[in-house]
N, C-alpha and C positions, 0 to 999 in steps of 0.2 A: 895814812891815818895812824895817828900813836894809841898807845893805849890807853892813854886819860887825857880828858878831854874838863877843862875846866869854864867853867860862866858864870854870867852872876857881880861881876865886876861894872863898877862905873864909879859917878862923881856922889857924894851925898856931903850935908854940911853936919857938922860936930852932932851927937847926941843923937842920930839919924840910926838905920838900919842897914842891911843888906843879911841876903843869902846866896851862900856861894854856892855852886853844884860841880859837884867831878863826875861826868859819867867816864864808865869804864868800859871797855871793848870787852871782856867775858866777866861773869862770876866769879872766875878764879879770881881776879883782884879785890873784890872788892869783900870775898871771906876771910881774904887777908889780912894783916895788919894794914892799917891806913894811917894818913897825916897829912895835916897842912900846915906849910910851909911859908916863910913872907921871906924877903929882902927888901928892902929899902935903899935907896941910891947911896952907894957909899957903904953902907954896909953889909955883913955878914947875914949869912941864910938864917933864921931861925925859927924853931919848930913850935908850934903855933899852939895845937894842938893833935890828939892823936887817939887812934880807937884801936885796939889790940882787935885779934881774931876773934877771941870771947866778949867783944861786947867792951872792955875796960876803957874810962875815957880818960885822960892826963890833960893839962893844959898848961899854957907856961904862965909865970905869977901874972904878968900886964895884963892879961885877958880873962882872968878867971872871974865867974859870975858873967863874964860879959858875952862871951861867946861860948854857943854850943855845937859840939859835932856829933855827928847822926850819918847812918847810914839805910839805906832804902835798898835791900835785898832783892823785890821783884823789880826794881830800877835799873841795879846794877849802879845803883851813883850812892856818893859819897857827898856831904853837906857842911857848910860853917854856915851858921847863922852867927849874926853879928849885931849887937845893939852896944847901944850908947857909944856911939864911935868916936874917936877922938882923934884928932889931928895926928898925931903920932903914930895910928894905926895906917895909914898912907901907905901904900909897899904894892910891892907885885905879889899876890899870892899863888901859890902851886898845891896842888895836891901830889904823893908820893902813894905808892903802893909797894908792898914786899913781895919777895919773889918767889918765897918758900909763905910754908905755913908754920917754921917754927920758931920764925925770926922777924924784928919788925928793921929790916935793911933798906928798905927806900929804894927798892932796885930800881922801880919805876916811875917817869915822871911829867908831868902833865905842862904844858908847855907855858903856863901861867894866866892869869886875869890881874887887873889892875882896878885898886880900890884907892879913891881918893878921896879925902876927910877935909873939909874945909871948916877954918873957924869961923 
């Protein structure tokens, strides 16, 4: 068993929703910096968005307003909720955890789910 464990993934059609869930195998990961992650067939990894140890959230331009990450402490899981989805947002997503607490290094990584956006 790895240490993130991601779900939440499936088919939905354009403008639909989902929430994704990373549970984490201890606290330690998830006080940490966190992030999720897509690839898309053919392409390069990219960082989706991201919650620092203090709470800070980043998102990359494509998603911004659209999706939010959050984290559940007495969970231990880590979340993308996702609205107005668009075709383009299609990809396998991961969630990443750091390995310190003073770095957001992506040490650790969650074996993926798979979200598919249909027009």
């Amino acid at each position: 068993q790895g240490q993130l464990e991601e779900s939440g993934g499936g088919s939905v059609q354009a403008g639909g929703s989902l929430r994704l869930s990373c549970a984490a195998s201890a606290p330690t990961y998830i006080r940490n910096c966190m992030a999720w992650f897509r690839q898309a067939p053919g392409k390069e990894r990219e960082a989706v968005a991201r919650m620092s140890r203090y709470g800070v959230t980043s998102y990359a331009d494509s998603v911004k307003g659209r999706f939010t990450i959050s984290k559940d402490y007495a969970k231990n899981s880590l979340y993308l909720q996702m609205n107005s989805l668009k075709p383009e947002d299609s990809s396998i997503y991961y969630c990443a955890a750091a390995s310190t607490a003073y770095a957001c290094d992506d040490a650790y990584w969650g074996q993926g789910t798979q979200v598919t956006v249909s027009s």
